[in-house]
N, C-alpha and C positions, 0 to 999 in steps of 0.2 A: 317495397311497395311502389309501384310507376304513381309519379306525380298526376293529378287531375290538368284538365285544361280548365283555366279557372282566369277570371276578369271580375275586375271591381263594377259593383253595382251606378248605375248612372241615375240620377234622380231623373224620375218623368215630371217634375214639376219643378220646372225653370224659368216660367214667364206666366204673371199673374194678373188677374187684373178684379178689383174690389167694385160688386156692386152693390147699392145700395137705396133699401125701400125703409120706412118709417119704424119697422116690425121685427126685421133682420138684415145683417149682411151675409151677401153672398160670395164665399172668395172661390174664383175659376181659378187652376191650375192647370197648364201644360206641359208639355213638352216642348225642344224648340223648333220641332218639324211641325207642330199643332196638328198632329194627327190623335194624339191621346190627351182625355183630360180627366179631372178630378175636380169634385167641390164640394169644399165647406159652407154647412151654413150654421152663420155665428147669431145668438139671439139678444135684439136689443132692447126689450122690454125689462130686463132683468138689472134693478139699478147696481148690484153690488157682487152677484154671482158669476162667472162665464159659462158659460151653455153652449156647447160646439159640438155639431154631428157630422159625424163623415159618415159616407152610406158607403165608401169603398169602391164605391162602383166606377168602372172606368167607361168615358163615355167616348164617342167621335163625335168630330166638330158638329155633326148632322145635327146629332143629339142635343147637344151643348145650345144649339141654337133655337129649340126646339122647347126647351126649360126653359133658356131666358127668355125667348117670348111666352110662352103661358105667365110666368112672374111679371110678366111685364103689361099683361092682358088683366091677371088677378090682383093688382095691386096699384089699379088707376082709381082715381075718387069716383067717379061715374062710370057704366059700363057703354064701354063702344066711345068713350071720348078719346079722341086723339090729340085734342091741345097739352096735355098735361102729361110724361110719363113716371109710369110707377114705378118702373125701377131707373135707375139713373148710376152711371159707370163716375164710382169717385175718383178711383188713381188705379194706377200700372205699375206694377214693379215687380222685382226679380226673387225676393223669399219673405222669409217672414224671419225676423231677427225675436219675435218673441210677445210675452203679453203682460206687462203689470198694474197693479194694482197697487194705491196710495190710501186715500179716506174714502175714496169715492167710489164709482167702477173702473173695470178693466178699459187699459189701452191697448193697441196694436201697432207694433215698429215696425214696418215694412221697408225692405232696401232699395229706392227709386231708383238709385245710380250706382252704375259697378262701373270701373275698368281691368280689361285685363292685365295680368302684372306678370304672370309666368305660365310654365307650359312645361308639365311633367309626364311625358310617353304618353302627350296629347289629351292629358287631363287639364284643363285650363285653371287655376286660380286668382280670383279677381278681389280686386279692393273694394269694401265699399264706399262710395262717392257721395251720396248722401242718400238720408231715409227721408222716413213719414212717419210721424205718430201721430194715429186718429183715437180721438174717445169711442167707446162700441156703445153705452146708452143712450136711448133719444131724449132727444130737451124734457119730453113728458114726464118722463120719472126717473130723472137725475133729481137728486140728493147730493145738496152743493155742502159744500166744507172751506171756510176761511183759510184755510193753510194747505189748501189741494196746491193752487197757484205755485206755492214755494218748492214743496216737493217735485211738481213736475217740471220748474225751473234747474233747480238742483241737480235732476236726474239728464237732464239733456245740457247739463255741462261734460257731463262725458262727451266727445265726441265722436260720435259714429264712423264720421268721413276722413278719421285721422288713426290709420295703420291698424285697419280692422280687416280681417280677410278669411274667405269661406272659398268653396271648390265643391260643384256636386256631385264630383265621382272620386274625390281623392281626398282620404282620411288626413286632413292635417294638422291634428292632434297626433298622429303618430309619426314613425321615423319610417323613411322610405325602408330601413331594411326588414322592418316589421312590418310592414303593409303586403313586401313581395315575399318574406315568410309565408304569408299567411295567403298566398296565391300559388303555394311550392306545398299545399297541404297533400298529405296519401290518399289517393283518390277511394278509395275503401270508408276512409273517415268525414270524408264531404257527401256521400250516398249516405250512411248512417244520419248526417246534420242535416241533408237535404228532407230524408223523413220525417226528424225530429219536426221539425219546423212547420212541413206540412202539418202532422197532428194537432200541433200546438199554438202554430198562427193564424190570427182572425184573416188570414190574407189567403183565400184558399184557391191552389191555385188553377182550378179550374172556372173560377169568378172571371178570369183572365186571357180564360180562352188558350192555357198551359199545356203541356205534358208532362210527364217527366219520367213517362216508359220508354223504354227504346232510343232508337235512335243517337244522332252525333250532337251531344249537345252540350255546353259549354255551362260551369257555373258559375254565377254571379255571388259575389260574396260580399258581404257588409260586415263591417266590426265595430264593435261598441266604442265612441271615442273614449280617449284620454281626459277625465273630468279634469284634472290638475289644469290642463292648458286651454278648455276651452270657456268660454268669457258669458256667452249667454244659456247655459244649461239651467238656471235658478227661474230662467224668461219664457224657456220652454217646459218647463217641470209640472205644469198646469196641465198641459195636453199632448205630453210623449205620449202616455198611454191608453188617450182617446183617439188619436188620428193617424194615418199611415206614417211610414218613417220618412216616406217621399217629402212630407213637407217641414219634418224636420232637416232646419240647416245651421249646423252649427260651425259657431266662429273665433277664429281665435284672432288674440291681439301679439303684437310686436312689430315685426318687418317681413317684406318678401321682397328679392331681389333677383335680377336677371339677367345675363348678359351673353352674347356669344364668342365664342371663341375660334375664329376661324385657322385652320391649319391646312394650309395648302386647299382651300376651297373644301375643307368636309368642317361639316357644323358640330361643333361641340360646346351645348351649354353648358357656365356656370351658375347653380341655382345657390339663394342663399337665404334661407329660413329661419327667422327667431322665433320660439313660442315664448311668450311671456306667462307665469305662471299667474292663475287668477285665488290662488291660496295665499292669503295674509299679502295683499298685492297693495300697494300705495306708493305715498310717495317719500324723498331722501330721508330725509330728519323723522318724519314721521312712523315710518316702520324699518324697524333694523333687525335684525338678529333672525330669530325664531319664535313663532309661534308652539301651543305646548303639544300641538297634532304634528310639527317635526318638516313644517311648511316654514322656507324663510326667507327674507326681504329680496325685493329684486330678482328672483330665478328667473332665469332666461337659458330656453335650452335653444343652441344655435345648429343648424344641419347645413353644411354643403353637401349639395346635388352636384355629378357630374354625368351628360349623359348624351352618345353620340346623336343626333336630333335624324340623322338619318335615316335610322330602323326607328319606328315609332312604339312596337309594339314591347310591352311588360316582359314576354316570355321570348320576346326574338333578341331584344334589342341588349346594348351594354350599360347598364348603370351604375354607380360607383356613389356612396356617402359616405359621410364623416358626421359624427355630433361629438359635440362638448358644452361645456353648463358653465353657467357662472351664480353665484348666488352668495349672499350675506354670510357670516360665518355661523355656522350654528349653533351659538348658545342663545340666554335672555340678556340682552345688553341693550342697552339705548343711547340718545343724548337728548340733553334737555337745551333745546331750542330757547328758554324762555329767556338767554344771557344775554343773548343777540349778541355770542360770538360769532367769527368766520369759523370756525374748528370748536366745538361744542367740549366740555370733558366727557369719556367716554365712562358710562358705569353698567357693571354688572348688578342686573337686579334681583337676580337668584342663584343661590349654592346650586349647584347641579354635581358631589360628587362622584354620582355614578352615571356620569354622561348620558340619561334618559334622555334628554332633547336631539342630541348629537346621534343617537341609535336610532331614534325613529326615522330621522329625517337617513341617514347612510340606509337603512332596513330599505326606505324607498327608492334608494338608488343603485340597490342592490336588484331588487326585481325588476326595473326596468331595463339596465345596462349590463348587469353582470359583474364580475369581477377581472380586473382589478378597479379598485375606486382611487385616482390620483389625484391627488388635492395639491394646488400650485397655490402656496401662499404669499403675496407680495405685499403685504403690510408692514411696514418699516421694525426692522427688530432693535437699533440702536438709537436712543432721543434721550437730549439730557432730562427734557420732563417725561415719566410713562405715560404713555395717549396710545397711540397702536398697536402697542408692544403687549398692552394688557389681553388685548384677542388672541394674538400669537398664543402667550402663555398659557391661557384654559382651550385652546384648541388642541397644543399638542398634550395637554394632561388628557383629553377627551379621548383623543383617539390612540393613545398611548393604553389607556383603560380597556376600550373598544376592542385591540385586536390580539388583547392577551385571551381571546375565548375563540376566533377565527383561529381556523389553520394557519401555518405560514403562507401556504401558497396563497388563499386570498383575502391576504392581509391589508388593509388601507396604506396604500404609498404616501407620505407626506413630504413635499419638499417644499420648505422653507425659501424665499429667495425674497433680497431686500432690493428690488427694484429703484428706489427712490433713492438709494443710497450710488448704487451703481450708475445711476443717472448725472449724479454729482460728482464721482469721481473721474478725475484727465485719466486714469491708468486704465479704464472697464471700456469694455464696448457692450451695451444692454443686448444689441437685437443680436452680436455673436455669442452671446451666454443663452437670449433664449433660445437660437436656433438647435444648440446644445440639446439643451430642455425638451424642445419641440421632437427632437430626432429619436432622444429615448420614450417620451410618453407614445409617439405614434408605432414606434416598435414593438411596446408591450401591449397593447388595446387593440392594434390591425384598425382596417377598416374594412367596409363594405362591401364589395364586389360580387356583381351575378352570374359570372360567366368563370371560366376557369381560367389558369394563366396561360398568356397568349405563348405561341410556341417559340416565337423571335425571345421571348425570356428564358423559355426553355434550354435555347439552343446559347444564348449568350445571358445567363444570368449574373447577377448585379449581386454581391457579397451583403449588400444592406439588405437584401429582398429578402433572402436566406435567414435573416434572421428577424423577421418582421412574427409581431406576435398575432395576436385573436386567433380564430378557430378556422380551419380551413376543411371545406366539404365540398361534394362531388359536385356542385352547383357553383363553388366559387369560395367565398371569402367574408367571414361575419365578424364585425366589430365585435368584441367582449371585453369591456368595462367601458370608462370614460374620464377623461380629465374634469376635475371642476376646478374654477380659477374661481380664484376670489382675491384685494384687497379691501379695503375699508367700504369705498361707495361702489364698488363693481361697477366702474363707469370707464375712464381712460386707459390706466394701466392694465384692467382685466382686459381691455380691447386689444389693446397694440400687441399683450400675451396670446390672445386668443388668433389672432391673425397670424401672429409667427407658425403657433400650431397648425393654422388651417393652411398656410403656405407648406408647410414642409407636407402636409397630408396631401395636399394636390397634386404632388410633385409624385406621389406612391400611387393613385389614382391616375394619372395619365398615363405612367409606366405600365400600370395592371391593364391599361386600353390598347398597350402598343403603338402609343402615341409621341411617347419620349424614348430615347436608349437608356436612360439614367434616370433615377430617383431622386432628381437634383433639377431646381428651379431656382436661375440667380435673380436679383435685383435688378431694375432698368430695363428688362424684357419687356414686350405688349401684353402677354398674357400674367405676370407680376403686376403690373400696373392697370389690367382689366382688373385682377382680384384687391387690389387694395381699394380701387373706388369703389367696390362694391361693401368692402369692411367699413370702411370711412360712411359710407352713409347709415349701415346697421348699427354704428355704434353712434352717429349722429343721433339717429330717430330713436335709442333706447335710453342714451342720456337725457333727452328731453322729456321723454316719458316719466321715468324716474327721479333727474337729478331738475329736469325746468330749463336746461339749454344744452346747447350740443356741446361735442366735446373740446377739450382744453386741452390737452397733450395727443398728437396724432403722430404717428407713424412715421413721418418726416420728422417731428419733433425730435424722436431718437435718435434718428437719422442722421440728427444735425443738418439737415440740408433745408428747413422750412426756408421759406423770405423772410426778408424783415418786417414785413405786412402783417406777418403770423403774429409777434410780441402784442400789435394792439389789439389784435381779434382774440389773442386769449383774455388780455385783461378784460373785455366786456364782454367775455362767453363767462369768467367769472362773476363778477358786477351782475348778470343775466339771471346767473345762477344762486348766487346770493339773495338775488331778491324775490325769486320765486319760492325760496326756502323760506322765505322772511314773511310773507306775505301773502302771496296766493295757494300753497301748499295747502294749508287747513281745508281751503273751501274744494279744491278736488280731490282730498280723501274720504271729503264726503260725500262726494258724487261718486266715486270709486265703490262705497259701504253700501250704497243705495241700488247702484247698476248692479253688483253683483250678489244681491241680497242680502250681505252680510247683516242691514239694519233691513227690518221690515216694520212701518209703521202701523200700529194700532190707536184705537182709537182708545184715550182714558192714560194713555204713556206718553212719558218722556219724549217729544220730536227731538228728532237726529240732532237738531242746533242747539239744543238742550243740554246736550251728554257732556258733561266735563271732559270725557275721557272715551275713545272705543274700543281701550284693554279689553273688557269685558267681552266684545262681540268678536273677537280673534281669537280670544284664548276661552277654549267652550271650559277648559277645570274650572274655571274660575267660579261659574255659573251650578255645574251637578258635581260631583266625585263617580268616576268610571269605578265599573263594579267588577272589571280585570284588571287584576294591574300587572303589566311586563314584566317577565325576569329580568332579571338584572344582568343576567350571567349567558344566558342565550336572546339576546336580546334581537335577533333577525326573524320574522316571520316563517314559519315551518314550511317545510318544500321547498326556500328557496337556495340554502346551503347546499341540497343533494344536488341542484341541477347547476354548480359553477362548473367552470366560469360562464356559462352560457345564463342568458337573463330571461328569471321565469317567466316574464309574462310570452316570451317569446318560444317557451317550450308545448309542444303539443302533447296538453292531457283535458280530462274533464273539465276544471273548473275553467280555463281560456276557451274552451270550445264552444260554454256558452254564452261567450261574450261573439258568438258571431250570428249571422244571419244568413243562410245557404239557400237561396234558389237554382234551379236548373231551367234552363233555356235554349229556346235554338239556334242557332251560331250566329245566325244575323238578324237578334233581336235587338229592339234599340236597347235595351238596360243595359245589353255589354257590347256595343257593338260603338267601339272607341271612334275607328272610321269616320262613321256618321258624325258624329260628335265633336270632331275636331274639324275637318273638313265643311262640314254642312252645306251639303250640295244642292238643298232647299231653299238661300239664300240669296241674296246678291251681294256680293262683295267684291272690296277695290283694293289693290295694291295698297295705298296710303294708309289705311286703315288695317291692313295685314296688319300683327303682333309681331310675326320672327321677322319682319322689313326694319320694324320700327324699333327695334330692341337694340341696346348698345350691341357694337360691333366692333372688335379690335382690329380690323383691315380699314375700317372705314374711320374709326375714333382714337386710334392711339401710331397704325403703321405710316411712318413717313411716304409725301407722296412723290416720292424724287423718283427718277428711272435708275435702273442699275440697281436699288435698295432689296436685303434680303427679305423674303414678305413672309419671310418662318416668325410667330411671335413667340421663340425661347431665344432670339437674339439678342443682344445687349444692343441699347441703342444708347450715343451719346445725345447728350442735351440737346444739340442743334439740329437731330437728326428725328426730335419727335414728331409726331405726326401736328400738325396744323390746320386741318381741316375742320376742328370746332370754333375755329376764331372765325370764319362765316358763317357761324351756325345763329341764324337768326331767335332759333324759337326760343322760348321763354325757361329754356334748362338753369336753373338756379346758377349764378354767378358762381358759386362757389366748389359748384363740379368744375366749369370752367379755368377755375383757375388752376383746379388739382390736372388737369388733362393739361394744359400749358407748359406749367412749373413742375414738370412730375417729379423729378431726380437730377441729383450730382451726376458729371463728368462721370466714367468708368475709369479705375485706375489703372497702369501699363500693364502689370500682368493679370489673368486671367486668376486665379488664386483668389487672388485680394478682390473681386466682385464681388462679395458675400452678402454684408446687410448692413452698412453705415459707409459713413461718410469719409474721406479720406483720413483726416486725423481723431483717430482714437480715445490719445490721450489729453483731451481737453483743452481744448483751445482762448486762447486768449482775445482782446477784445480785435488784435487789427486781423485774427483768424479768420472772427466772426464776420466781421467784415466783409474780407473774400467770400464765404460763404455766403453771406447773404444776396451779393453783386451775381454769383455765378447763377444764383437761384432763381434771382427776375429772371420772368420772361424779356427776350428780344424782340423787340417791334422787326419784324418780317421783314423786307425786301423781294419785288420779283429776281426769281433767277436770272432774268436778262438785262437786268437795270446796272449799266457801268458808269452810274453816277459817281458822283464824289462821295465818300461819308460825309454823313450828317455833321453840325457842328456838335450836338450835344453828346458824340461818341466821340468825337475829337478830342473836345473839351475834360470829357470825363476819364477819357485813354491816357490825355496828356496829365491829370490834378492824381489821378492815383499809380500810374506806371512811368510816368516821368519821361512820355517821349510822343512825339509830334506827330500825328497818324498823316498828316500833310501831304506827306513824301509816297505815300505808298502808292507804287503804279496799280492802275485801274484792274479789279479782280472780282469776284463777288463779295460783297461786304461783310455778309454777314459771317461767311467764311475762314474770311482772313482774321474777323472778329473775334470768333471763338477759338481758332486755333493760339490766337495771338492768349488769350486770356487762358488757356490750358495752358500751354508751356509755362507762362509768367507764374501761375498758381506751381504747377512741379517746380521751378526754381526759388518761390517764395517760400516751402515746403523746406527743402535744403537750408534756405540758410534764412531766418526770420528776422535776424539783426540787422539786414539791410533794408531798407524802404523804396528804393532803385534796383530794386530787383531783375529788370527787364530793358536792355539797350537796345540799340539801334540793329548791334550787328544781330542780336537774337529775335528781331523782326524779319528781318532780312534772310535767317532760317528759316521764319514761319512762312513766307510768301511763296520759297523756296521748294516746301514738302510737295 
């Protein structure tokens, strides 16, 4: 069956603005050309009820103007007075995040402040920057409550303006390859949904001024989001089913990040996506394991986007993702915080023989991902006391149980790996074992691509390609299954694991674009060093989320290559983190319970500060006994076995189809007409203020600016050779992006081979190793290229106390040059032979000036 021409639905209600008379409010909604509108009106007489009517009806500004002045004529104290108006404009903003209720009446959160943050085949996704929440009853018949104050204190400790992010045309509860599935539908079966719909929705669309006989017309399509990931559905769940879905906006929590990647002047973004899961969501100590619904601590599902920015459009252009998950291990386990240790003992709090918890929770990641399910465990397996060894043990009895009822073929992979140990051993190299690791999980799982394989592979294919797994179709290339990484707190060591994997996966993703020869991305490249500050800050902002400060072991840390700067800032990222465990945790799991309704307050109950304990309100057995109970023995959801390895939700049958919303349209209407939307030619706008101007850029933020330099970012760049253009960088970019662009990476070593992923020596180094390393790691204070001053004394000084010779002598050259060549060689010769402490003479200066 020929695919439909098919485009994501675009909200006409993108810019709002709240007015307000004694009686009710009135919320206008737009579009952002403001040639269409929509209004709510909300009723404020009603002290405890909400009352919300939409009449549907779509209006022009004519109109628009036309209602507010009547309302504004009908609801003056006297008629024909003009000193006073009746209606009066309270605030502006861009959606509505939702409506709750405490003891009193309903609030309204509205999003005043968004910035853009990214840009997916010209869907924009923006952060929010900060809200409004207004009470909706008037002073006259409010009905006050002594403990309203605390709850609405409590509830806007969450905070809104911190890694909260929506998008009106682009579902980001799902995963791009499920989005353009579901835009790749049989045109047969979107005229069947397009009917359905008609029949069956209040939204009819000749209200609209529609057709949907004849003619060339494109359909818009909407899908039910992802509840697991999205953070205010509990906020909207009052009025999804009274008001158009235009002003439902929903939002999910974690990160979104952005950056371009230039290759010879064509644009290729990297995007980088965490959804944080809002089932059994909290913080470290406080929630671990699993809930008894099969939801467990910390789930973060991570996507990289990759996608040439030059064809903009879904069905023309090339996109390319990857997802992977990381999350708590799933049994019932905890620790009891109340020792005020650093490291808690870890216990199980229920026998789970027949791994129920562990089935529900794989059953869910069976229907969205597929198989195979690979589980990367880096929980330490050797400690002379057991502490994390006890999870290892009931995880692999778990799934050892698990998949004696699966086929072999999609069976649960489990591999075992003791990170923390290999970290500590001179003989291991950590990031060449996970690259290992990275190489077979991306093999077996594929990833995403739209397009078919470019013919330059065809014609010169690559022996790793050949054997790459997931599903390959006449459209391209579909991830089937996914890694999940877990150790203990799924914070650093899941990071730096999940990086390796998204590195090797990028490397199969740009080959799939015809953008690389090779399936192979080294270290110390532009484009390596654009994707790790983009990791380093996903795993910054989900540590703090979760653990209470950023992270403590980063990427360089394995590397071996951090500063010596790095030792004090872990210790008070720990200290940071300790004390937010210690301390402030309790009071934002309770704002956490209250924003996503897990507690809802009544009146004659226990208030939330009350609760000894909010076991109860996660775990719903605890509260009724389910009146099905799971086999034991097929313990996967029906339907979703017959359609592996491919993942049901993403299979075309009935019960998906009614998770969507199908209109038809004509080709250049706004609801799909991207163009408009991205561009907005109704506007004025300025370079500065462009998004893809102002977005990191590896020509402009990592390629050196010297003439002669290769400006390909798969090049290996040595230390001295890194770009420098952010040490003028005035704005106010966090210090410690700065430092990562600075201080990126170790020297490359002589041959091409050894480029891989760590630091020159492997097998563990000693303290005057460390040393070196640490010296090669600062940054070097700059010099102009034309400046044939003298060095400085304090390079003399420091050249002569650690390499035992006189920089005095050296005839006039560029410093910084002669600097770094002088300190590479002396490192390859202190390498050779480390019983010497004079490592470096006169005459092997006089080679370096020489090169």
């Amino acid at each position: 069956m020929p695919a439909a021409a098919a485009a994501p639905l675009i909200s006409s209600v993108q810019k709002l603005v709240l007015y307000e008379t004694r009686a009710r409010y009135f919320l206008v909604g737009s579009n952002p050309a403001e040639t269409k509108y929509r209004v709510l009106k909300i009723d404020r007489t009603e002290p405890k009820d909400l009352v919300i009517i939409d009449d549907k009806h779509v209006y022009t500004q004519q109109e628009v103007r036309e209602l507010l002045g009547r309302l504004d004529l009908g609801n003056r104290t006297k008629i024909g007075q003009k000193g006073s108006s009746g209606l009066s404009r309270a605030v502006s903003a861009f959606g509505i995040v939702g409506f709750i209720r405490f003891l009193e009446g309903y609030y309204i959160v509205l999003i005043t402040k968004r910035r853009k943050m990214a840009d997916i085949g010209g869907h924009a996704i923006y952060k929010i920057e900060d809200t409004n929440m207004i009470y909706i009853p008037n002073d006259s018949v409010r009905v006050t409550h002594p403990d309203e104050a605390r709850y609405l204190r409590i509830f806007q400790n969450v905070d809104l303006s911190s890694n909260f992010y929506f998008s009106y045309s682009y579902d980001l509860s799902h995963s791009l390859q499920y989005n353009l599935t579901v835009l790749r539908m049989p045109l047969e079966i979107l005229k069947t949904e397009t009917t359905q719909t008609r029949q069956e929705s209040f939204d009819i669309f000749e209200d609209e001024g529609l057709s949907t006989q004849g003619g060339s017309g494109v359909f818009g399509i909407c899908s039910k989001p992802y509840e697991k990931y999205v953070w205010n559905g509990k906020l909207l769940e009052a009025v999804k089913n009274t008001v158009h879905h235009d002003w439902l906006l929903y939002i999910i929590h974690g990160f979104c990040g952005q950056s371009k990647l230039l290759i010879y002047g064509r644009p290729i973004y990297v995007t980088l996506i965490a959804r944080r899961s809002s089932k059994f969501a909290g913080t470290r100590f406080l929630k671990r394991g699993s809930n008894s619904e099969g939801d467990v601590a910390n789930e973060v599902e991570t996507e990289q986007i990759l996608y040439d920015a030059s064809v903009m459009s879904f069905s023309a252009g090339s996109y390319s993702s990857y997802v992977q998950v990381r999350g708590s291990v799933p049994l019932y386990w905890s620790q009891d915080i109340s020792t005020m240790m650093p490291k808690p003992p870890i216990t199980l709090d229920q026998a789970d023989p027949f791994a129920h918890i562990a089935a529900l929770h794989f059953d869910q990641m069976l229907q969205r991902f597929g198989s195979p399910i690979i589980i990367l465990n880096l929980v330490k397996e050797r400690e002379k006391r057991k502490h994390e060894r006890i999870l290892s043990e009931e995880l692999v009895a778990a799934v050892t149980y698990l998949n004696q009822f699966l086929p072999p073929e999609h069976a649960i992979i489990y591999i075992p790996w003791d990170m923390a140990k290999y970290t500590k051993s001179k003989l291991c190299n950590v990031l060449d074992r996970l690259n290992v690791i990275a190489e077979s999980v991306v093999k077996k799982t594929g990833f995403f691509v739209n397009r078919p394989d470019s013919y330059c592979n065809v014609l010169r294919p690559d022996e790793k390609w050949n054997e790459l797994g997931g599903c390959v179709v006449s459209t391209g290339r579909l991830q089937t299954g996914v890694l999940r990484t877990n150790c203990v707190d799924c914070l650093d060591r899941t990071n730096t694991a999940q990086f390796m994997v998204g590195k090797c996966a990028l490397a199969y993703q740009l080959y799939s674009l015809g953008l690389i020869d090779k399936p192979n991305l080294q270290f110390d490249t532009d484009a390596v060093r654009l994707f790790e500050e983009l990791y380093e800050d996903h795993g910054d902002t989900l540590s703090l989320q979760y653990g209470g400060s950023q992270l403590v072991h980063r990427v360089k840390t394995y590397r071996k290559i951090a500063p010596w700067t790095q030792h004090s800032k872990d210790i008070m990222q720990t200290l940071s983190r300790y004390y937010s465990n210690a301390f402030s945790d309790a009071d934002r799991q309770e704002s956490i319970n209250l924003f996503l309704g897990v507690f809802k307050p009544v009146e004659g109950k226990p208030h939330l500060w009350e609760l000894p304990t909010d076991f109860y309100l996660h775990h719903k057995n605890t509260l009724s006994l389910s009146q099905t109970r799971r086999s034991y023995t097929y313990w996967w959801t029906t339907g979703v076995l017959k359609h592996l390895p491919l993942p049901f939700d993403e299979v075309t049958c009935a019960e998906n189809r009614r998770k969507l919303t199908v209109k038809k349209f004509h080709k250049y209407e706004e609801e799909i007409d991207i163009h408009n939307e991205f561009f907005r030619p109704y506007e004025l706008s300025s370079f500065d203020e462009t998004f893809c101007l102002a977005m990191t850029n590896s020509t402009r933020d990592f390629m050196p600016k010297n003439v002669g330099i290769d400006p390909s970012p798969f090049t290996v760049r040595k230390p001295d050779e890194t770009g420098k253009s952010v040490l003028g960088n005035k704005s106010n970019r966090e210090e410690t992006v700065l430092q990562r662009k600075t201080a990126a990476s170790a020297p490359p070593p002589p041959s091409e081979e050894a480029v891989s992923s760590s630091s020159e020596d492997d097998s563990g180094t000693d303290k005057e190793d460390e040393g070196a390393v640490s010296q090669r790691s600062t940054p070097v204070k700059v010099t102009d290229a034309g400046d044939n001053t003298k060095i400085t004394e304090n390079v003399v000084q420091s050249t002569k106390d650690v390499y035992g010779v006189n920089l005095s002598d050296v005839p006039s050259e560029d410093d910084i040059t002669i600097y770094a060549r002088f300190v590479q060689l002396g490192q390859s010769q202190h390498k050779q032979d480390k019983s010497s402490q004079q490592f470096c003479s006169k005459h092997q200066l006089d080679r370096v000036i020489n090169l």
